[in-house]
C-alpha positions as CSV (number, residue, x, y, z in Angstrom):
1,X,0.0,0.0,0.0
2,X,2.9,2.3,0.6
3,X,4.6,1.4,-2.5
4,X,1.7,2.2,-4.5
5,X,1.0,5.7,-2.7
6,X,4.7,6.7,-3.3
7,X,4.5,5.3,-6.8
8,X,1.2,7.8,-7.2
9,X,3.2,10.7,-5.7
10,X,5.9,10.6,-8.1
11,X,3.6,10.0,-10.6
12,X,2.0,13.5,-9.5
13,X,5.2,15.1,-9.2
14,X,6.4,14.0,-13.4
15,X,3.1,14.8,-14.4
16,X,3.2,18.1,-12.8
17,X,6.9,18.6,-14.5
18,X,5.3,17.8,-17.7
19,X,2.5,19.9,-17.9
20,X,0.4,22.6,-15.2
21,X,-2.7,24.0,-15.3
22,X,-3.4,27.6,-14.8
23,X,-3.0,27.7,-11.1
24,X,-0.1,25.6,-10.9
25,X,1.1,27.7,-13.9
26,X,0.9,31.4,-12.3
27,X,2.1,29.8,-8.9
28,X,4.8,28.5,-10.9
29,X,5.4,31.5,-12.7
30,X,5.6,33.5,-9.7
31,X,8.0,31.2,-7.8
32,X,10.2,31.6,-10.5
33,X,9.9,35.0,-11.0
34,X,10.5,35.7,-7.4
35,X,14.2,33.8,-7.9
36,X,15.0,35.6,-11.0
37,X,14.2,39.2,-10.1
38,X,16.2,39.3,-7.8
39,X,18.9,38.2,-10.2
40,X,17.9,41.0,-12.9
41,X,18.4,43.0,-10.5
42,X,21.8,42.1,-9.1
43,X,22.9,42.4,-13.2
44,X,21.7,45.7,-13.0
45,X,24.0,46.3,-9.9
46,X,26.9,45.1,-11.4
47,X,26.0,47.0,-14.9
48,X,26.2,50.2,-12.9
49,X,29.0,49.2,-10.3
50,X,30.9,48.7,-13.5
51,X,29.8,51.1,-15.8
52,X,28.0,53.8,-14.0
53,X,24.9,55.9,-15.7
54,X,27.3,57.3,-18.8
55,X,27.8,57.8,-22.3
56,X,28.9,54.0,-22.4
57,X,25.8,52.9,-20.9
58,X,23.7,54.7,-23.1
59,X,24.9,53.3,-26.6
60,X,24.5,49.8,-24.7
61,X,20.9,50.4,-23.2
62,X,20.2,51.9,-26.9
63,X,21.6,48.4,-28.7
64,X,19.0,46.5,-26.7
65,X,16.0,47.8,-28.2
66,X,15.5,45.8,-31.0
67,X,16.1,42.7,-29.4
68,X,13.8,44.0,-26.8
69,X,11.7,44.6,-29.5
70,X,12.2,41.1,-31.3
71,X,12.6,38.7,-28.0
72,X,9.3,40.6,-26.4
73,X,6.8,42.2,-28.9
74,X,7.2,39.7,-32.2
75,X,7.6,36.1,-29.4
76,X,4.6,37.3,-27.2
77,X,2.6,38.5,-30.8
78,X,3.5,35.0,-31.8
79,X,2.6,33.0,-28.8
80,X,-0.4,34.6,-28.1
81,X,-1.2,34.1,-32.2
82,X,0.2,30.6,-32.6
83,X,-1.1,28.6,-29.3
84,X,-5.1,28.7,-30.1
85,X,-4.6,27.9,-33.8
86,X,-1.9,24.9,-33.0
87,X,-4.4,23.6,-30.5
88,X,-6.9,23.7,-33.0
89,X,-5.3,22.2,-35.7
90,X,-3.8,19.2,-33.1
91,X,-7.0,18.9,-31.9
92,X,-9.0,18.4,-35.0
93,X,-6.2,17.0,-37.5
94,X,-3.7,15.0,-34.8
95,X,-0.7,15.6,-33.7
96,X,1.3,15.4,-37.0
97,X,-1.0,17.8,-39.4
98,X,-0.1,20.5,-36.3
99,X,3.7,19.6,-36.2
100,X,3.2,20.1,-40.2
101,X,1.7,23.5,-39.7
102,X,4.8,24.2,-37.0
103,X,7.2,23.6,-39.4
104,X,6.1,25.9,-41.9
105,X,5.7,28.8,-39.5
106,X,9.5,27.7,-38.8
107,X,10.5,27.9,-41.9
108,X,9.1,30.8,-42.7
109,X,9.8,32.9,-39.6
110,X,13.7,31.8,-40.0
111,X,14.0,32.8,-43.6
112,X,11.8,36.6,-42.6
113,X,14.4,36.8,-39.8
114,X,17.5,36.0,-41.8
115,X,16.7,39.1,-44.3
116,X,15.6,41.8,-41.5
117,X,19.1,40.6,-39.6
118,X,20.6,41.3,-42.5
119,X,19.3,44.3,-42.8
120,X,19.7,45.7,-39.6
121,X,23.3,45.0,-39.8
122,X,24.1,46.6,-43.4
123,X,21.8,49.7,-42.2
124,X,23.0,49.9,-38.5
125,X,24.1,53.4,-38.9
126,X,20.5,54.9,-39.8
127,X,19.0,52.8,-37.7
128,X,21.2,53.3,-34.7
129,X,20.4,57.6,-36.0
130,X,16.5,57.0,-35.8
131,X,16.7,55.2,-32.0
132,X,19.2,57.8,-30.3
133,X,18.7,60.9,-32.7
134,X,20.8,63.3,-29.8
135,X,23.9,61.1,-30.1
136,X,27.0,62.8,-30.7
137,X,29.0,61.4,-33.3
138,X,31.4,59.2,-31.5
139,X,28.2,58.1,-29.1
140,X,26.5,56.7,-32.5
141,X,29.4,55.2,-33.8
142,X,29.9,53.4,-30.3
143,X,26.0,52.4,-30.2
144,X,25.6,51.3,-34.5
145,X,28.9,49.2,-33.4
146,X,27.0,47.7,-30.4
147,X,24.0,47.2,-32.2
148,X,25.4,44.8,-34.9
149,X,26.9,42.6,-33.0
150,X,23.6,42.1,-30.7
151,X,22.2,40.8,-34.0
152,X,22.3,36.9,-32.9
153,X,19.9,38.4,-30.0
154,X,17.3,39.2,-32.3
155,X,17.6,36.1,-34.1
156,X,18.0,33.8,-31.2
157,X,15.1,35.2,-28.8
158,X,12.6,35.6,-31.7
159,X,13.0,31.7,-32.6
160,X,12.7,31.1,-29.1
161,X,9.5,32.8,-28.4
162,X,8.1,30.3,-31.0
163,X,9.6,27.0,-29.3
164,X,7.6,28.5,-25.6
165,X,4.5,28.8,-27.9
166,X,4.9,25.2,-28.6
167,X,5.5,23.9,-25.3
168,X,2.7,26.2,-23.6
169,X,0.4,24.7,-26.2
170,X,0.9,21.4,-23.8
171,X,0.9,23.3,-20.9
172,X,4.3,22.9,-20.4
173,X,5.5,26.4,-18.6
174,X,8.8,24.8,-16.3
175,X,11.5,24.7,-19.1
176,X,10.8,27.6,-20.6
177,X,10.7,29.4,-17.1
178,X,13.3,27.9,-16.2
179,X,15.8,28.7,-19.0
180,X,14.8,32.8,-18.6
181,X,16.0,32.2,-14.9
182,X,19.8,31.9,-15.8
183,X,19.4,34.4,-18.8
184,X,21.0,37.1,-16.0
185,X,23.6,34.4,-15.0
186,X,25.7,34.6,-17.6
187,X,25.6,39.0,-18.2
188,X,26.7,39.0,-14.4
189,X,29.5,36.4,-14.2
190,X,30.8,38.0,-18.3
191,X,30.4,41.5,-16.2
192,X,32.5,40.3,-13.4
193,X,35.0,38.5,-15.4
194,X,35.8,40.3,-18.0
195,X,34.8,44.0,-17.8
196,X,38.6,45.6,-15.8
197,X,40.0,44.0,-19.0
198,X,37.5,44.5,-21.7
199,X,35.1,47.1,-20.9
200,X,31.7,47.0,-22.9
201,X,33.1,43.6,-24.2
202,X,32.1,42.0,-21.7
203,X,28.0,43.1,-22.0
204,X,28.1,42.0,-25.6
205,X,29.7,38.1,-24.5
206,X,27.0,38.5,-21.8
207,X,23.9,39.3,-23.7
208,X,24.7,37.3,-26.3
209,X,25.6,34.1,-24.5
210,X,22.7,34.6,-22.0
211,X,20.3,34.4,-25.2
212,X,22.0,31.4,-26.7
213,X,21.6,29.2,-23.8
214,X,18.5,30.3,-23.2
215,X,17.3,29.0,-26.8
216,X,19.5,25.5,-26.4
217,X,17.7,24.7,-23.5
218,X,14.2,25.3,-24.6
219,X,14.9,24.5,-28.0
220,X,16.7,21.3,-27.3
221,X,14.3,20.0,-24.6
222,X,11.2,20.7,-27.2
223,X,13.5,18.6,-29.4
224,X,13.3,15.4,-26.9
225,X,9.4,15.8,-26.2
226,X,8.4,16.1,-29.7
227,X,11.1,15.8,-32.1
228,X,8.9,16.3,-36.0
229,X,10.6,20.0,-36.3
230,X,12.1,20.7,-39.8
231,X,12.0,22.2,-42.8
232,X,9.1,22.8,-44.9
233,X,8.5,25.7,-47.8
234,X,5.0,24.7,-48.4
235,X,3.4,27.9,-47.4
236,X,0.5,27.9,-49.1
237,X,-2.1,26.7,-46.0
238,X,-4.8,28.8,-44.4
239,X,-3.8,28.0,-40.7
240,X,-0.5,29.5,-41.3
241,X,-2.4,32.3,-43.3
242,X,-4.5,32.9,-40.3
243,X,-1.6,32.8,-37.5
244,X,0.3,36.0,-39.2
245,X,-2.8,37.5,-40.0
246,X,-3.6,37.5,-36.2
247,X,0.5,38.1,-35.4
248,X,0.2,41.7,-37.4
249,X,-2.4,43.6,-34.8
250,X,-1.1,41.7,-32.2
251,X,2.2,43.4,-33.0
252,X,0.7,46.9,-33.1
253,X,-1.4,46.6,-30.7
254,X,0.3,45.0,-28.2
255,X,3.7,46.9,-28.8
256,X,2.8,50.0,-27.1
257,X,5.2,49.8,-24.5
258,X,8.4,49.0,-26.2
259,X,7.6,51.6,-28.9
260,X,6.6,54.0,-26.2
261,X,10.0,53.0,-24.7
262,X,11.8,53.5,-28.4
263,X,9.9,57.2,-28.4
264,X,11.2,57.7,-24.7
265,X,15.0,56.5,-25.2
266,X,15.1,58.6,-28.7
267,X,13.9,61.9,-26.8
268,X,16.5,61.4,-23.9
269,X,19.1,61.1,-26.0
270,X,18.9,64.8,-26.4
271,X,18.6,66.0,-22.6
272,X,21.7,65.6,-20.5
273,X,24.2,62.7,-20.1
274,X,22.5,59.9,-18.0
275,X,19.7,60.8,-18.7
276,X,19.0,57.2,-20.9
277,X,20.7,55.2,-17.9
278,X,18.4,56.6,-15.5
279,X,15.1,55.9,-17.4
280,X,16.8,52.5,-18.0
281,X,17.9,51.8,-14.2
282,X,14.7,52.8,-12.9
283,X,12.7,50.9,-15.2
284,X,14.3,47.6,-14.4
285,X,13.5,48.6,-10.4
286,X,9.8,48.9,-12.0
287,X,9.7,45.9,-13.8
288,X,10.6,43.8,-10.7
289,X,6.6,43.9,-9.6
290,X,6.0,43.9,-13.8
291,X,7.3,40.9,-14.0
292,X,6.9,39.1,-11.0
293,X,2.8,39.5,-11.1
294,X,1.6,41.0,-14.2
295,X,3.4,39.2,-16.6
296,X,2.4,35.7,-14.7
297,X,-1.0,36.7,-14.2
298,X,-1.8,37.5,-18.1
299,X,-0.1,34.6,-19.1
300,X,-2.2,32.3,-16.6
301,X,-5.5,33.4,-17.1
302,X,-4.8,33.7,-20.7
303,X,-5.7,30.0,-21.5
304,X,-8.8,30.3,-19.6
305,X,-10.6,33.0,-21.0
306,X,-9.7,31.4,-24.4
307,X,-12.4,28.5,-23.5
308,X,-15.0,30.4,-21.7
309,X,-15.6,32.4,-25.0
310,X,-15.3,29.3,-26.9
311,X,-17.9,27.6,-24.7
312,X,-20.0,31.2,-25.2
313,X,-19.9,31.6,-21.3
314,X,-19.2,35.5,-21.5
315,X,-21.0,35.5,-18.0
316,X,-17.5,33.2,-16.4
317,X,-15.7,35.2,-18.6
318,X,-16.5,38.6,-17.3
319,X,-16.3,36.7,-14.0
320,X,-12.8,35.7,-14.6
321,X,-10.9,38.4,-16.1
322,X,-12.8,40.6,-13.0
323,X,-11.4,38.6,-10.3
324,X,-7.7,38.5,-12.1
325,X,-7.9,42.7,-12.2
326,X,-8.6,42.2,-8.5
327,X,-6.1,39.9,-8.0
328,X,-3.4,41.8,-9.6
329,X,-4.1,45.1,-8.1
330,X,-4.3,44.0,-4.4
331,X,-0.8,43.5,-5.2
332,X,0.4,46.0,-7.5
333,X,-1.0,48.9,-5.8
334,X,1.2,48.4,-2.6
335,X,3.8,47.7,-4.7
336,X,3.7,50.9,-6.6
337,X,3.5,52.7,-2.8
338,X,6.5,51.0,-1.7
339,X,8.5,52.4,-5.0
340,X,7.2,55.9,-4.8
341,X,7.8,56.2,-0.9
342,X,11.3,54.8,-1.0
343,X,12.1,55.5,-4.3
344,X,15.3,57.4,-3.4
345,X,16.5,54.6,-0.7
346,X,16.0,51.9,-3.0
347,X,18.3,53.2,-5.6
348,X,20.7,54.6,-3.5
349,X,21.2,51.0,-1.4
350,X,21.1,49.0,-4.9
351,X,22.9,51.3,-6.9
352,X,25.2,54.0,-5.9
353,X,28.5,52.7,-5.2
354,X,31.2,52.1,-7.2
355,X,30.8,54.6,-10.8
356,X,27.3,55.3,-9.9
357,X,27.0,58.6,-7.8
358,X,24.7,60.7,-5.8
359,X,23.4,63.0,-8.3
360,X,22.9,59.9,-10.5
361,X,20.5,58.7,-7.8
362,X,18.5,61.9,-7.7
363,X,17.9,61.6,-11.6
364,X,16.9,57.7,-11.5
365,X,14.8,58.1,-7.9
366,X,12.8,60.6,-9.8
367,X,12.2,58.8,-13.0
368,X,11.0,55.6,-11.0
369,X,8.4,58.0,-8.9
370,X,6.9,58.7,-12.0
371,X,7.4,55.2,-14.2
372,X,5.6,53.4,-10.7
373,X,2.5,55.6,-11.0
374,X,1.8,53.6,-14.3
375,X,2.3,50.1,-12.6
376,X,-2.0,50.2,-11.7
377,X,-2.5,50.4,-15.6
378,X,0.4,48.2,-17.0
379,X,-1.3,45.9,-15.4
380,X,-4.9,46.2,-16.3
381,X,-3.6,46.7,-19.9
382,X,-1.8,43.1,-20.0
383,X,-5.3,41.2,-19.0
384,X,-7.7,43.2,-21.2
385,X,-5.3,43.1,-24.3
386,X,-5.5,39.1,-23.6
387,X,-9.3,39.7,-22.9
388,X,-9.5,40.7,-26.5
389,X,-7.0,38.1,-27.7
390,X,-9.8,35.8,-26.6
391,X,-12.4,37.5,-28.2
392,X,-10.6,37.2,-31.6
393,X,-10.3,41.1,-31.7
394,X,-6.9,42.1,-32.3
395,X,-7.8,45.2,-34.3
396,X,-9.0,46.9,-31.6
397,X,-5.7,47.1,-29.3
398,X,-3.9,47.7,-32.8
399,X,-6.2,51.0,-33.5
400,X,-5.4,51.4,-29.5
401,X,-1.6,51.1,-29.7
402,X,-1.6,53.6,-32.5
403,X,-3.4,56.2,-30.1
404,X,-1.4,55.6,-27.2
405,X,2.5,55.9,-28.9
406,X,0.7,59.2,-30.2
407,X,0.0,60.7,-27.0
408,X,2.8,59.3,-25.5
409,X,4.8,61.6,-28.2
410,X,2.9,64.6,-27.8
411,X,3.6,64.2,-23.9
412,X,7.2,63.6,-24.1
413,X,7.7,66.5,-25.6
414,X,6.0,68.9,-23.7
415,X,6.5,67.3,-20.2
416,X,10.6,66.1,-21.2
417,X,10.9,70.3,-21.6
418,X,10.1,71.2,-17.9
419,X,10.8,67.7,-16.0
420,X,13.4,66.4,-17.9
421,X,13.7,62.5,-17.7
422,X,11.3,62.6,-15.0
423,X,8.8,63.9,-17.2
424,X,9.7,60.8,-19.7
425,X,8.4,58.6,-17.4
426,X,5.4,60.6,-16.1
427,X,4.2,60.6,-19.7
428,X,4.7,56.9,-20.1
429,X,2.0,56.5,-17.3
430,X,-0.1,58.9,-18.3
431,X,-0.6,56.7,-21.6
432,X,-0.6,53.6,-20.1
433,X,-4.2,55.4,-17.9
434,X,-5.6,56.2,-21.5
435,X,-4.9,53.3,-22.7
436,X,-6.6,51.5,-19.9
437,X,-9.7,53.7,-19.9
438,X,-10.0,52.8,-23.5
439,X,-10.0,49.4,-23.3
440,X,-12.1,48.8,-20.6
441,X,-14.8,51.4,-22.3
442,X,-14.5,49.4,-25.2
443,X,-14.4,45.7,-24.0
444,X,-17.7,47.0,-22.0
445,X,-19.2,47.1,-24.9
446,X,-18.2,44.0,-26.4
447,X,-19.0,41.7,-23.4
448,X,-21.5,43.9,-21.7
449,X,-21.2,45.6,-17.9
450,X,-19.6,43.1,-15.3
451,X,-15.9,43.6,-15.5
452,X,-15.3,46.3,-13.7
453,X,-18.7,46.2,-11.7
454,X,-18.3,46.3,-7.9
455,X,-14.6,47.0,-7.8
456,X,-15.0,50.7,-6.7
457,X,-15.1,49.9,-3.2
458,X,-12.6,47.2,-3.2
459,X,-10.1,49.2,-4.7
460,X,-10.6,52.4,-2.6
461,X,-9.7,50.5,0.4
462,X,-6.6,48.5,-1.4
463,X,-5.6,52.1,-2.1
464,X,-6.1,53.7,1.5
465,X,-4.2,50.7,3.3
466,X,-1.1,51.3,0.5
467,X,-1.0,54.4,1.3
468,X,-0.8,54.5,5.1
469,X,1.6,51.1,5.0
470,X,3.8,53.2,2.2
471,X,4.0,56.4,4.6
472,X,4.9,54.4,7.1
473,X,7.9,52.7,5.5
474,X,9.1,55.8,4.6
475,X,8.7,57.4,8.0
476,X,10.7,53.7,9.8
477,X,12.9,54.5,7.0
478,X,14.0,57.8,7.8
479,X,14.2,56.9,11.4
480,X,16.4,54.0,10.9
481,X,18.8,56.8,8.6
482,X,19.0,58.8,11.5
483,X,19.1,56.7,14.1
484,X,21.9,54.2,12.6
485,X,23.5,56.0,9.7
486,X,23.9,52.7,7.6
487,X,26.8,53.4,5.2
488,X,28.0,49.4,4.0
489,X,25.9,48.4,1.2
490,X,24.3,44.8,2.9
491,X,23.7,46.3,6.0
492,X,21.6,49.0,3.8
493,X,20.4,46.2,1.7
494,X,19.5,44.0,4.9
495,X,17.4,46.8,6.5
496,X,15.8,47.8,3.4
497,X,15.1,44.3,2.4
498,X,13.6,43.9,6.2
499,X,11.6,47.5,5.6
500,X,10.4,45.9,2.5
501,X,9.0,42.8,4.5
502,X,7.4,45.1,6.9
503,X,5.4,46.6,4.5
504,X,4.0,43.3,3.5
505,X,3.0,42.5,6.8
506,X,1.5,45.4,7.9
507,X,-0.5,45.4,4.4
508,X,-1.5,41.8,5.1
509,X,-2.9,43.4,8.7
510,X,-4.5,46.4,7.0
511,X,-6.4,44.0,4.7
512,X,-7.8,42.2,7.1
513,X,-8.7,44.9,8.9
514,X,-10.2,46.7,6.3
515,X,-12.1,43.5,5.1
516,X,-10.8,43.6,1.4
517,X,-12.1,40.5,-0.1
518,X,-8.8,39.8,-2.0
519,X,-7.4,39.4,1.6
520,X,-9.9,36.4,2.3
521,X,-9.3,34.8,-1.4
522,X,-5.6,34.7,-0.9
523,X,-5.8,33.0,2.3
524,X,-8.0,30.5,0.4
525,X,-5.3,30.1,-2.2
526,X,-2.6,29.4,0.7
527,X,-4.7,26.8,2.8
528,X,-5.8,24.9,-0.2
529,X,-2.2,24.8,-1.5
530,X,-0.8,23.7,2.0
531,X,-3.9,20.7,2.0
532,X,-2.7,19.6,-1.7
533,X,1.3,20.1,-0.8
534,X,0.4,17.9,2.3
535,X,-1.8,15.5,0.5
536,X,1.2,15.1,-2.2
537,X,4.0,14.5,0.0
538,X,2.6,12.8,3.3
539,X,4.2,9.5,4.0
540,X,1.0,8.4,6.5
541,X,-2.6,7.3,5.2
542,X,-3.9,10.0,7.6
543,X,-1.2,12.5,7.1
């Protein structure tokens, strides 16, 4: 009887490995994520400790865009454009009529990416011009340089958003997840090796090896679990028709951010030096909750609004996507508290040592104020856009995305004049609000009034209790400065870190005591998981 509960638990535990549901998958997700921001963020450190916020940093920051713009906006177009077709197609035609259909999107992606990689590197120089048009000469010679040889980047992490689209389509999230947790391994250890001897060298060997290792693993491992991947020029099939007709709005529309982040880097290069580092230091600090929740959330619930609007059940589906705002926000809007109340602590403990100086903390602290007033909306933004995904819409973010970089523009402009970067990233918030209003107005319409119904008075109170714990953070904060003086960096670290977990408690208490319903559904979440971690692992019938 033992034997055969054991050989049930491990049987749980492979099939687990092999494939998650939603849950499992956004717990997953988060575990994960919870390891490797805190690694992001250590490569940030050592970026800075190294490099400092300068005219070095700038041309490298500026050389990630496109494969920002490749590895993020074209993979997540394709994923979210690929998985219901492939599904589809598997589940009506078998497994080897999908692989078929695979292969061809393959084939074709490789030979579209060969040509625009050669492209970008025979017209690096105008390219480099139109991304960082405030760059001195020897500052765009130094970034065009950077940007050819972070090529195999754009190559390697689009291909690789397509082999995550096939293993998500079997609800296979670990190896993928698993793979982007030592991306920032190898930019850290490159960094520390070999920047005294090579300078920005080293962030090139970094980056480039981080992505290739990255695309082994996933690629290699997809390889083993379903090895019918090849070559196939038969292009003329209606599936494949339909998944890049779907990947074009999806691209627009969902692309927003990255091409608001193309407008912001392009205005910056023409205000003072550091002013692209800053943005780009205090973005990372941003995308720390960004990634963490948002990203894990959207991608979880993503499958299931997929089937509730194929089983017509718009009723669970305003249900759902209602519940996952909720969700998100109970978290996101004490995170963006925390950030805006210690905003100057938290860069001046992770970053200002070493290159990195004070006045480059009073630049970066600013732009991270502003940049963390978004967060609320960045997140809203990621679950309706999937919303719509789900609805087959994907002209109506595209028409959306178009309005938004607009505005963005227009406030970049006028707000970069009299805030400088800060006013960068206040603009970039204000069109992630507008671009939330819009959606929700517009998927209101589409699925009728539910979505947002009720939340008022929820989120009034999540707001009230960040508020007080975020005042009070800063206020323990300011006492512990004066009272201790901390001047070593994991002492500062330690206590900030300790501040940090504070916060979270005295949230947690303030929930309660508020009565905020999230409060109640998260402790749900945690007993039930305890009960099914118990139930998987207990050695005693009655354990």
């Amino acid at each position: 009887m033992e034997i055969l509960k054991t050989e049930n638990r491990a049987r749980g535990i492979l099939n687990f490995l092999k494939r998650q549901t939603a849950a499992q998958a956004a717990l997953l997700l988060t575990i994960i994520s919870v390891i490797s921001k805190p690694l992001g963020l250590l490569r940030e450190i050592v970026i800075a400790d190294f490099f400092g916020a300068s005219k070095v940093t700038d041309a490298f920051f500026i050389s990630q865009i496109l494969p920002n713009v490749f590895g993020t906006i074209i993979a997540g177009a394709l994923i979210s454009a690929f998985i219901p077709v492939f599904i589809r197609v598997r589940e009506t035609g078998g497994e080897s009529e999908a692989w078929v259909l695979t292969s061809k999107v393959f084939s074709l992606l490789t030979l579209v990416l060969i040509l625009i990689c050669l492209s970008i590197y025979f017209f690096a120089g105008p390219v480099t011009r139109i991304m960082a048009p405030g760059f001195g000469p020897s500052e765009q010679e130094l970034a065009s340089w950077l940007v050819k040889f972070m090529i195999p980047t754009v190559f390697l992490g689009t291909l690789l958003g397509l082999f995550t689209a096939i293993l998500n389509s079997y609800q296979h999230f670990l190896l993928p997840a698993a793979a982007a947790l030592l991306n920032n391994v190898f930019l850290i250890v490159a960094v520390l090796l070999l920047a005294a001897k090579s300078g920005i060298v080293s962030l090139i060997i970094g980056s480039i090896g981080a992505v290739l290792f990255q695309f082994l693993i996933v690629g290699g491992g997809l390889l083993v679990r379903k090895p019918f991947l090849k070559l196939n020029f038969k292009w003329r099939d209606p599936n494949l028709s339909l998944i890049f007709k779907m990947v074009i709005p999806i691209v627009i529309g969902s692309s927003a951010g990255l091409l608001n982040l193309l407008v912001d880097r392009a205005i910056a290069s023409g205000l003072p030096e550091a002013s692209i580092s800053a943005l780009n230091y205090s973005s990372k600090i941003m995308g720390i909750p960004q990634g963490m929740f948002i990203a894990n959330v959207a991608t979880a619930i993503f499958p299931t609004l997929s089937l509730q609007v194929a089983r017509n059940a718009l009723e669970d589906f305003r249900r759902s996507l209602s519940r996952g705002l909720r969700a998100l926000w109970y978290i996101i809007l004490p995170s963006t508290a925390g950030l805006v109340f210690l905003a100057s602590p938290i860069i001046a403990t992770i970053y200002q040592h070493g290159a990195f100086t004070a006045e480059d903390t009073i630049l970066t602290s600013g732009t991270l104020v502003f940049y963390s007033l978004g967060l609320f909306a960045h997140g809203g933004n990621s679950l309706l856009s999937n919303a719509f995904v789900s609805l087959r819409d994907t002209i109506t973010p595209m028409k959306l995305g178009f309005l938004v970089v607009a505005t963005n523009i227009v406030l970049n402009l006028l707000l970069s004049r009299i805030m400088g970067a800060s006013g960068i990233a206040l603009a970039t918030s204000i069109s992630a609000f507008l671009n939330f209003l819009l959606l929700s107005l517009l998927l209101q319409k589409k699925v009728g009034q539910g979505v947002l119904k009720g939340s008022g008075r929820e989120l009034f109170k999540m707001i009230f209790a960040s508020l007080i714990m975020g005042f009070s953070v800063y206020l323990l904060w300011k006492g512990i400065v004066l009272w201790l003086n901390p001047q070593n960096f994991w002492i500062k670290l330690f206590l900030l870190a300790s501040l940090c977990g504070f916060g979270v408690i005295e949230y947690a208490l303030l929930s309660l005591v508020f009565k905020i319903d999230e409060a109640n559904r998260y402790l749900g979440y945690l007993k039930r998981g305890k009960e099914k971690i118990m139930a998987l692992f207990s050695r005693r019938s009655g354990g």
